[in-house]
Structure formats: structure tokens, C-alpha cells
N, C-alpha and C positions, 0 to 999 in steps of 0.2 A: 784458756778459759777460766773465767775466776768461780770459781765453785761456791764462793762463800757468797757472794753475792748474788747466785740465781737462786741459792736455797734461802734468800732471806736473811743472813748473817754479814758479823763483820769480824765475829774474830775465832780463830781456831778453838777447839775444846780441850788438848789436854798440853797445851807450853808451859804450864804450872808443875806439872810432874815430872814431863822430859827434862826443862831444866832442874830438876828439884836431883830427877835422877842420871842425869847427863854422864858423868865420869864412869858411874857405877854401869849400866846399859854400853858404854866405848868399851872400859874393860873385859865384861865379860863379853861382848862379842867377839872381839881379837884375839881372846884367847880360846873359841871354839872353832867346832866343827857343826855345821850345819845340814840338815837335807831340809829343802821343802819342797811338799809336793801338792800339787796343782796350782804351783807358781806363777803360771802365764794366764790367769784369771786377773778380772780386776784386783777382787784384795790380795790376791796371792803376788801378783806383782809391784805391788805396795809392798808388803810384806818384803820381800826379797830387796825394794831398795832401801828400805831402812835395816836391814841388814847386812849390806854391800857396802854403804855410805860408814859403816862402821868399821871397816877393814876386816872380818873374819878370818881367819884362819883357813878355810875350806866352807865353800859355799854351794852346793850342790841343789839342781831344781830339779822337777819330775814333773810332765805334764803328757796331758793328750793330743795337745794342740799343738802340733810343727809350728805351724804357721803365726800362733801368738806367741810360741816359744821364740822364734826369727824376731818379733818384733821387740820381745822383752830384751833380748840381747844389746840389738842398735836401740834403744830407749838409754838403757845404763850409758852402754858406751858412747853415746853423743851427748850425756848428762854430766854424767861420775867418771868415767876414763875405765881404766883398768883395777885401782887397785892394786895388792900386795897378795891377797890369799889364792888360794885356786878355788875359778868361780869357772864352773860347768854346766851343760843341760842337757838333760836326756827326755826325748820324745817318750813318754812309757805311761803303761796304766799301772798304775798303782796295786791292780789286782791281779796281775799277771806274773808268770814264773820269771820274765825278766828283769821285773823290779825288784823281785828275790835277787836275784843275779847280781844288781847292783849294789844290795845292801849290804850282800856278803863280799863283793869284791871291793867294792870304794870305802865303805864302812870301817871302824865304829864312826857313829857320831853322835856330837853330845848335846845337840838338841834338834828335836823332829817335828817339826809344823805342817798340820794337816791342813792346806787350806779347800781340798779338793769337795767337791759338792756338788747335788742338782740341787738349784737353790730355787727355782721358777715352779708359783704353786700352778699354772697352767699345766707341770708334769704330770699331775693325778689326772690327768683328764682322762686316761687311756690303760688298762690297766700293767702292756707291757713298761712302757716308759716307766709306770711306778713305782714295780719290781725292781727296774734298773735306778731308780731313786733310793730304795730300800736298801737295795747292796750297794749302792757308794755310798750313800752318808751311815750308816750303821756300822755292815759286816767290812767293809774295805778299811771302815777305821777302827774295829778289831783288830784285824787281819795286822795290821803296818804299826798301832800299837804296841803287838806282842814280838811284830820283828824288831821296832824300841826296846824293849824289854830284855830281849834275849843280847842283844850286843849291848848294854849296861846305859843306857842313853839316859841323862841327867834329866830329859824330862820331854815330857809326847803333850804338847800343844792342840789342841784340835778347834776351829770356830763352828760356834753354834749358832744362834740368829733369836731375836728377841720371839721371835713369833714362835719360840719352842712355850714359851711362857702361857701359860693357859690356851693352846695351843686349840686352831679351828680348823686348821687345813693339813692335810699330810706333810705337806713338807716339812710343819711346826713340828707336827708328831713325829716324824723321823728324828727331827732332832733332839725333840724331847727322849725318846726312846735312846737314842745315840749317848745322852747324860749319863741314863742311868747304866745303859751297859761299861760308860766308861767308871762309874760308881765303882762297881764289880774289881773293873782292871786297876782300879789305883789305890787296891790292896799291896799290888807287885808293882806297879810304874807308877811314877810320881807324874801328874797329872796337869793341868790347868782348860782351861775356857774363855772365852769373850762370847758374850751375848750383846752387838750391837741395832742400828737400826738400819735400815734401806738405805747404800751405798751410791751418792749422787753421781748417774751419768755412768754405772759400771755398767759391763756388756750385757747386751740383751736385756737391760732396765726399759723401760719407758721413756725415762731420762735419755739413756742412751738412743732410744728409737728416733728422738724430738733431732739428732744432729743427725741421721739417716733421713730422716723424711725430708729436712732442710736441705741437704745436702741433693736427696736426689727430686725436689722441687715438689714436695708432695705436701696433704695437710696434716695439720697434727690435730690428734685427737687424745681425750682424757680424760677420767673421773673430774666431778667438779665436787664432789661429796666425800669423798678417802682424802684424810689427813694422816701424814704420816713427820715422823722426824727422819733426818736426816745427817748422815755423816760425809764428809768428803772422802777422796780415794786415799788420802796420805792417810787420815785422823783413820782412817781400819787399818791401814796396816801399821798404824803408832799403839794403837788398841793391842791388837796383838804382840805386834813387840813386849808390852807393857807385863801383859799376862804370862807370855811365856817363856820372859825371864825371871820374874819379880814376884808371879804369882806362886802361891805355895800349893800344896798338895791339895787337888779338889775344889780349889777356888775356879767360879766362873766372874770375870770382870764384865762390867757394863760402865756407859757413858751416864753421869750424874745427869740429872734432869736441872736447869737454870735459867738461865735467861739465855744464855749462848745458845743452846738448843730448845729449839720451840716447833711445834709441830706447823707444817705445810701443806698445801693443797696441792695436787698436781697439777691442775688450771693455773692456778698461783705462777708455776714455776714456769709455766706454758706460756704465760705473757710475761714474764719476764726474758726468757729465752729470745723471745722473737723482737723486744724491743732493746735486746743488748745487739743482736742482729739488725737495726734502724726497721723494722715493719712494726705494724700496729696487729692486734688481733683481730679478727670479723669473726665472728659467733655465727657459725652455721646452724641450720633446722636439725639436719640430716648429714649423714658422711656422704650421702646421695647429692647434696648441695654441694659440702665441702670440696667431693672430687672433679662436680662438676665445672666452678668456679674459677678453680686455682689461678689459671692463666688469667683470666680478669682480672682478678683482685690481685696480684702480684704484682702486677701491672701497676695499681697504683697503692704499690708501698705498702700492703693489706697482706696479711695470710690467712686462710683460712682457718677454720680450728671446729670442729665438733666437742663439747663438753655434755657428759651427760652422766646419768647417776647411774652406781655401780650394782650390779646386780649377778657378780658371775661367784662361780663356788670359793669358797678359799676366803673370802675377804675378811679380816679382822673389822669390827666395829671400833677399835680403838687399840693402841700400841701399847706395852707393856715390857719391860725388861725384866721383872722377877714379881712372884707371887704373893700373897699373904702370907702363906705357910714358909717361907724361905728363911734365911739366918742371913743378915746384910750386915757388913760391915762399910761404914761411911768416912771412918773417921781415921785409916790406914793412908788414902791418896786424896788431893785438892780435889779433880775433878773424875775421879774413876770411882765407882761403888764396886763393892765384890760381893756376893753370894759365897759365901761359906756353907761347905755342905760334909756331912758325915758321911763313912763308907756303909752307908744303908740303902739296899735294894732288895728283890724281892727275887731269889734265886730261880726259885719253880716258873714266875712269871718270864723272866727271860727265859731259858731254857725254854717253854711252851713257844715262845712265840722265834726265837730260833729255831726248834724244828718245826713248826708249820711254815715257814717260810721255806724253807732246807723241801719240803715233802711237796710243795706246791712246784715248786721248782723240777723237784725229780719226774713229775709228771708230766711238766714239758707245755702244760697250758692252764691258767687261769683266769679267775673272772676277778675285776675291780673287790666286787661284793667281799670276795674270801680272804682280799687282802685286809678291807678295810675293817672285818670282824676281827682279824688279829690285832692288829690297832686296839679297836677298842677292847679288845681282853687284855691289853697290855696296860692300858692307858682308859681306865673305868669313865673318867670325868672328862673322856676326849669328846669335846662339840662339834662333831665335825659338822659343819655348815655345808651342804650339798641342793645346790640350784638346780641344777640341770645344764647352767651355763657356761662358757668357758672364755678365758680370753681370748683364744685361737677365734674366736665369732665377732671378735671387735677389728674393725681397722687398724 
């Protein structure tokens, strides 16, 4: 699939840095030891093959997912081969007493990349799901963090997502909140970040929806009004690489804004998709129409598509990689910007909203409401943008 070409491009965004920094990025890969965990995700499995493709020393993955774990395996291996280092994978959660197990037994190692995440603002719609959003992008990347920290690891990676950036939806503020606890820790562990943009065609994207509904002969459907940028699956886990070798203590990387990146419609990429496919789009009233058509219009070369304006919780009005208050360096990399940030955070504020998380939990039930007041006592200038609508309501 050419990625660059359905997102409207023609040329990669960061070949200027890789090769700038090509020998430097070979070397110190083959001379480390690796773990990533939640590997077998889209960016995590980018991530992992541009850290395979460099021969490491030890290259160790962690996920939840058997089954995407099965495929990341035969993806390398029918790609890259084998290799020279010892490259493994363990089915595991990240927060669990066995991932302890592994980091004490397979461990040290000398860099730790967190790609694990609920990255879908549809999570917030419910408030357990939430909770379970709360504790993996937050407290789990505490947690694996300080297990960095304590075996000496040269440096704890973690990705955050542009939408932490003045943040409207929970998941932003998770990860905004996830910043600032890492702020704290990279007193003791040396740190880094990338804040990119919506990852073209990763699992469970829309993107990705558009090759399931094709596949299983269904219409597509999609904002005509949400523009967003876009990265390919390789350019996140080049991002990464980038940062979490290169990057120094408390830097968050992001992709430059240029001409190579320009913002996109999801309709946009909706006819594009279906005419790299040989069909044309037919603009449905209704998903009522859409689903009732398909076989007709299919028929002659036609696929359906509902486009219509977005109106569920969560949605940014417009995309942003870093704020006005921020400290930006431009002029360190070609095509990467960094956010340079100070060990300044706000002790009592985390701690508060640590234990009311901790206490809401102990109780064994709660409501959206009391998650999202923590939120915003954490996070004063948080917008959250609340409809009443959800994706899970759209085709």
C-alpha cells in the first residue's frame, strides 16, 4: 500500500536526519540492549523494526496481544531475516507481576520504549474503559519507568500524541498528565518523548477501518469536516527511534510542519483509497442508503461512502504539536522540532490526583463525572469538549 500517496504526499518527512544521523543511530543500536513494550501495536511494530533492521545486541518486545505478537514475528522474518542479536517476544502486560519477572530475569537493559497505550478517544465514552485508559498511559508508565531506573537503563522513552497539546479529550489529557508525571521522574531517569500526528492506516484508525469495510464489501463512512496531518507507520517509528536515542533529558520531539506535511480530510483520503482500488466514490444521504445500495453500486464500479460532519465528544477543532507557553528548539534537527522542558511540575497536584485515582479504585466503582473532576484539578485549562456523542454511534 503506498501510504504517501493516499495521505496526499510524495516524500518521506525525516530522510534529512536519518541520513544526517545514519552511522551514529547503527552504532549505538548494536551496541545495546533493548526492551519494547507494546510492540505488536502499529507504532510499536515500526518501532521494533527500525530497531531490528539495525542489528542490536538484544532486542526483547512485550505485548498483550498473542496474536499481533504471531504476526510481528513472520512480518520481520519474511522482511529482515534473523539477524545477529537475540530478538524475543513475550505475551505480557506491562502491569503485571510477570513483566516484573522478566525485567529482573532477562534485564539490564539500556534502552526502554514505551509504546503501550489506549490511544482511541471513543475510550472515555464509558467510565470503566477510562479508568483502564488512566492506568496504562499514566500509572503503567510509572510503574516500568522506575523498573528503568532501578536496573540503570540509559534512558525510558515513552510516546505521547500531539493531542496532549492543549488538550480536549481524555485521552490528550492522559497524556498530557503522563508529561508531567514523567517531569517528576526525570529527576532520576533520563527521559525523552515524541508528540506526533494520527498514524495513516494503524489498527483500529478509521484508516484502517476503510481496508476492513473493503475487504469485507461494506461502505465507508467519514467526517468530511476533521482535517488532520498525518504520518506513515515507518516515519512513527523513525520519530521514535529519533527521540529515543538522540533525544536528551526531557525533550519531547515532533514532526516540523512544511510542505511535506499538510493537513488532510478523511473524505479526501476516502476517495483516494477507493480510486487507488479502480471504484469511484457515490456520496450517500444516509448510512441507511449507503448499506442499502452496496451490491448495486458495486456492481458498477461505484462504492458507497456516507460523509458527514463531525459531532462526537473528543474532537479537536484543529491539530497542534506544542503550545505557546512551550521552549522549542528548531534549529538542533532538518525536519524534527523538539520541545525542551524543565524539571518543573507541581508535586501536591500529582500526588492529589494519584491518590484519588488510587481511592476511586479502592472502592471498586465509579462514575465518568469523578474521573473527569480529577482531570480537571489536575489539568485547570483542560477543554474538555463533552457532546453526549460517541463514535461507537457511527457506522
Amino acid at each position: 500500500m503506498d501510504y504517501l500517496a493516499l495521505i496526499g504526499r510524495k516524500e518521506a518527512l525525516f530522510e534529512n536526519d536519518l541520513l544526517r544521523y545514519h552511522d551514529e543511530l547503527g552504532l549505538m543500536v548494536s551496541k545495546s540492549r533493548f526492551l519494547v513494550i507494546g510492540g505488536a501495536g502499529s507504532i510499536g511494530q515500526a518501532v521494533v523494526r527500525e530497531i531490528f533492521k539495525r542489528n542490536p545486541k538484544v532486542l526483547h518486545v512485550v505485548d498483550i496481544s498473542e496474536n499481533n505478537m504471531v504476526e510481528l514475528v513472520r512480518d520481520i522474518r519474511s522482511t529482515l531475516g534473523y539477524g545477529r542479536g537475540d530478538f524475543k517476544t513475550f505475551a505480557l502486560d506491562c502491569g503485571s507481576i510477570e513483566f516484573d519477572s522478566l525485567v529482573a530475569s532477562e534485564g539490564p537493559y539500556d534502552y526502554v520504549f514505551n509504546l503501550s497505550a489506549l490511544k482511541h478517544v471513543r475510550s472515555e465514552s464509558d467510565p470503566h474503559t477510562l479508568m483502564r485508559m488512566t492506568i496504562t498511559n499514566i500509572f503503567n508508565t510509572v510503574k516500568t519507568l522506575r523498573l528503568s531506573k532501578d536496573m540503570g537503563a540509559k534512558k525510558y522513552f515513552c510516546v505521547s500524541t500531539d493531542k496532549a497539546a492543549n488538550p480536549v479529550n481524555m485521552m490528550g489529557a492522559s497524556k498530557r498528565i503522563m508529561e508531567m508525571f514523567l517531569m517528576r521522574e526525570s529527576i532520576h531517569q533520563t527521559i525523552s518523548m515524541a508528540r506526533f500526528a494520527n498514524v495513516a492506516f494503524s489498527d483500529g484508525s478509521l484508516l484502517h477501518g476503510f481496508n476492513q469495510r473493503f475487504a469485507k464489501m461494506q461502505p465507508l463512512s467519514a467526517p468530511e469536516d476533521v482535517r488532520r496531518y498525518f504520518v506513515t507507520p515507518q516515519e512513527s517509528g523513525e520519530l521514535c527511534l529519533l527521540s529515543g536515542l538522540l533525544g536528551e533529558n526531557r525533550d519531547i520531539f515532533f514532526p516540523k510542519l512544511s510542505e511535506k506535511l499538510h493537513l488532510i480530510t478523511f473524505s479526501e483520503i476516502a476517495k483516494r483509497f477507493l480510486g487507488d482500488r479502480g471504484y469511484e466514490h457515490y456520496e450517500c444521504e444516509s448510512e441507511e442508503e449507503a448499506r442499502d445500495r452496496i451490491e448495486q453500486l458495486i456492481a458498477k464500479k461505484q462504492w458507497p461512502c456516507y460523509f458527514f460532519t463531525s459531532d462526537t465528544t473528543g474532537e479537536k477543532d484543529f491539530e497542534e504539536f506544542f503550545t505557546d507557553q512551550e521552549d522549542l528548539d528548531t534549529e538542533r534537527f532538518d525536519t524534527v522540532g523538539v520541545i525542551q522542558n524543565k524539571p518543573e511540575f507541581d508535586d501536591d497536584a500529582l500526588n492529589k490526583f494519584e491518590n484519588g485515582v488510587a481511592a476511586l479504585r479502592e472502592k471498586q466503582t465509579w462514575t465518568k463525572e469523578e474521573i473527569v473532576n480529577l482531570y480537571l484539578s489536575t489539568l485547570p485549562n483542560f477543554a474538555h469538549k463533552e457532546t453526549g456523542k460517541y463514535l461507537d454511534e457511527r457506522m
